[in-house]
C-alpha positions as CSV (number, residue, x, y, z in Angstrom):
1,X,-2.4,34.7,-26.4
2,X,1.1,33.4,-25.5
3,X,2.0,30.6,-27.1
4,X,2.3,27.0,-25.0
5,X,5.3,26.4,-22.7
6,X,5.8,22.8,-21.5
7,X,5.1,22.5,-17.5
8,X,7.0,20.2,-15.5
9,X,5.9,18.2,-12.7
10,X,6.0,15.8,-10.0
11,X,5.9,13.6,-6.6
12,X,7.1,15.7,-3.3
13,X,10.1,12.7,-3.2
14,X,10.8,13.6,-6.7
15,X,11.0,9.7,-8.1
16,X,8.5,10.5,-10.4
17,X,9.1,13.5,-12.6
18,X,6.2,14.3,-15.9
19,X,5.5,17.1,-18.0
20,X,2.5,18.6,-20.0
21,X,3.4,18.9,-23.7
22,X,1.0,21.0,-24.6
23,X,-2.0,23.2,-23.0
24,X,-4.9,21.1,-20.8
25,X,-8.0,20.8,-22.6
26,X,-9.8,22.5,-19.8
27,X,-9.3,23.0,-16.1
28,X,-11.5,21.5,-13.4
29,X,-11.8,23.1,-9.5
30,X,-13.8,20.1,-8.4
31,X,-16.1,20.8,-5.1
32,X,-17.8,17.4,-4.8
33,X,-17.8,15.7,-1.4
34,X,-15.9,13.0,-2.8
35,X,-13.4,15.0,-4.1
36,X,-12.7,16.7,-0.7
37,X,-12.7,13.5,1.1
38,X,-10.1,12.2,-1.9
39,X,-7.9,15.6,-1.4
40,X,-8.5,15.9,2.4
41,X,-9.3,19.8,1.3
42,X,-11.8,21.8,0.2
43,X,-11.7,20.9,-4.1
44,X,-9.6,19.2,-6.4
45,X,-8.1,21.0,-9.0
46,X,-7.6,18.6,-11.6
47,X,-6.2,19.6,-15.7
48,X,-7.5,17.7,-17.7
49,X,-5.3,16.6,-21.0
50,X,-4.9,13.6,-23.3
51,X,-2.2,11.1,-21.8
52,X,-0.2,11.1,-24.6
53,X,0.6,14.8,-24.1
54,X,1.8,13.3,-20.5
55,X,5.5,12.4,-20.4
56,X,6.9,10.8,-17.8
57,X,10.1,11.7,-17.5
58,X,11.7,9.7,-14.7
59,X,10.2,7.1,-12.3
60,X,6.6,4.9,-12.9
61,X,3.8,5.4,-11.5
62,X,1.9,3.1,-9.8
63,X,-1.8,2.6,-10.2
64,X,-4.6,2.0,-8.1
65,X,-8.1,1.7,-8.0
66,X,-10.3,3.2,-6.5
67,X,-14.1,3.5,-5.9
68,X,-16.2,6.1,-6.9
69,X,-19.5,7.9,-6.5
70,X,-20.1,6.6,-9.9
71,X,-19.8,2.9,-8.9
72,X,-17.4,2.4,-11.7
73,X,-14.2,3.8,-9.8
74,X,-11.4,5.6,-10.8
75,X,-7.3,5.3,-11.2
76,X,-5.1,7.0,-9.6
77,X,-1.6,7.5,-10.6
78,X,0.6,7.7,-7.5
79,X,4.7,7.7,-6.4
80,X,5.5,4.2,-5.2
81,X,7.7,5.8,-2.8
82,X,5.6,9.1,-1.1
83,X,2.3,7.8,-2.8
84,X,1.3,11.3,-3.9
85,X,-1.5,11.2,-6.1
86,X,-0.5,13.1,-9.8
87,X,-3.5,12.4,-12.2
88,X,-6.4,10.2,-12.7
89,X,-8.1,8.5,-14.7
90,X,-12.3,8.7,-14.5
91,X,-15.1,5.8,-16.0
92,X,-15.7,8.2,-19.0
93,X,-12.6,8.5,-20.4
94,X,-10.6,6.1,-19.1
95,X,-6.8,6.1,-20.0
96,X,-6.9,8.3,-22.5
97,X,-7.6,11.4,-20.5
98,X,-5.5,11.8,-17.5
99,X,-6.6,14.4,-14.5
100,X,-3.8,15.8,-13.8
101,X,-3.3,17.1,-9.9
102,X,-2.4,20.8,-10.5
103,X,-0.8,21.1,-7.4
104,X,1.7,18.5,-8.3
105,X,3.2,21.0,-10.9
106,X,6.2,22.9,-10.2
107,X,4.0,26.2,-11.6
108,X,0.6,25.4,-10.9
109,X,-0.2,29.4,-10.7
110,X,0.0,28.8,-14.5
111,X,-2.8,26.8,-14.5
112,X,-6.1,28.6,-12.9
113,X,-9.2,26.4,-12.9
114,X,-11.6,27.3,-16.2
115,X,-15.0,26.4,-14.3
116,X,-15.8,25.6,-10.5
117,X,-18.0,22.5,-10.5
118,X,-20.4,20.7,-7.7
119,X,-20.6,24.3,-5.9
120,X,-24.2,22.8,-4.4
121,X,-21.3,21.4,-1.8
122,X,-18.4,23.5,-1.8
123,X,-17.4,24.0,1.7
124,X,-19.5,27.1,2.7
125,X,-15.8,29.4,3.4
126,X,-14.7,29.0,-0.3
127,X,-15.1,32.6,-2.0
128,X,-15.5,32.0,-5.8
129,X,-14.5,34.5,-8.2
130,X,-17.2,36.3,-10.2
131,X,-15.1,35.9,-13.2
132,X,-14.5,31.7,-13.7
133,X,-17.6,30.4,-14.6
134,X,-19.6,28.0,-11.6
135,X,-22.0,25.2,-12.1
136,X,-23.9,23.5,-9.3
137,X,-23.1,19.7,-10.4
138,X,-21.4,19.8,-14.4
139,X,-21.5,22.1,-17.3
140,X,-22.5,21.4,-20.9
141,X,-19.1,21.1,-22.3
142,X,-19.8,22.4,-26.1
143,X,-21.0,25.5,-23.8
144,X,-17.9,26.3,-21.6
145,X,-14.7,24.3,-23.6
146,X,-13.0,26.7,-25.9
147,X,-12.9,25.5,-29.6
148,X,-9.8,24.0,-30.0
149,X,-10.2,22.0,-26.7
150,X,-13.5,20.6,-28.1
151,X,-11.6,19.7,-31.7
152,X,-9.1,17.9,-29.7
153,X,-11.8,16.1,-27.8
154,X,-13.5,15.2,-31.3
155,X,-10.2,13.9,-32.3
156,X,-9.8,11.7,-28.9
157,X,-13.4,10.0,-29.0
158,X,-13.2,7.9,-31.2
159,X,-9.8,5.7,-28.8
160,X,-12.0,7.0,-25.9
161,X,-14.9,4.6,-27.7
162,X,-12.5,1.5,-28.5
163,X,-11.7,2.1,-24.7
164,X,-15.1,1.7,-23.2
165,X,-16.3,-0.7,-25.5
166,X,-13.3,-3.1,-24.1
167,X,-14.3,-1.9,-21.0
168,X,-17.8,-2.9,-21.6
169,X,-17.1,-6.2,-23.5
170,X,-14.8,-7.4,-20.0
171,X,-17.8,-6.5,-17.6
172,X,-19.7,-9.0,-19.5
């Protein structure tokens, strides 16, 4: 295996710049229909990573949120200026995972999807390769996630629970 090289990222207007310090935990080609209404495309290929392994490097982000099959909504991260959406942030895992867009890196060939997910509605043109693993809704994660993804998860739930529980606690 070759060892991690940082990828570099960012808006098409270039005002916000990021990069990926280390590997994603795991790669996501997501073929719900609310992700293709989100994209405008067939899937959302989305990497997901702890946000502190997210530098921004020029620019800020703006925010917004949005709603969600789930009912609890999402954040998006977007360029003030061109509004291109470069990660989100989901109900589960709130800010401490961000989604990043793979398309938005300046190598996103580097970064193939680990699993197809939602293929019950993937558009019925998409070809799937026989050799990335495809669910009809979502996988079993101790199943699927390679070791050291799953230890850095392990290491991440326990801000991911101080997250929900404010979460929770404001809801009230």
């Amino acid at each position: 295996m070759t060892p991690w090289s940082a990828l570099e990222g960012g808006c098409t207007c270039r005002a916000v710049r990021y990069r990926l310090d280390s590997a994603p935990l795991f790669v996501h080609c997501c073929h719900c229909r609310w992700c293709q209404r989100e994209t405008g495309s067939a899937f959302a290929l989305n990497a997901m990573i702890e946000a502190d392994r997210v530098t921004v490097m020029t620019g800020t982000p703006q925010t917004i949120h949005t709603p969600s099959l789930s009912g609890l909504g999402q954040h998006i991260a977007r360029c003030p200026h061109c509004q291109l959406a470069l990660w989100s942030h989901y109900a589960g895992s709130g800010p401490c995972v961000r989604f990043v867009r793979v398309g938005t890196l300046d190598e996103p060939d580097r970064l193939p999807p680990d699993v197809h997910i939602f293929t019950a509605s993937k558009q019925p043109w998409v070809i799937l390769p026989p050799d990335t693993p495809a669910v009809s809704a979502y996988y079993d994660r101790d199943q699927l996630w390679p070791a050291a993804s799953l230890e850095r998860r392990r290491a991440l739930q326990p801000k991911i629970d101080t997250w929900l529980a404010q979460r929770d606690a404001a809801q009230r």
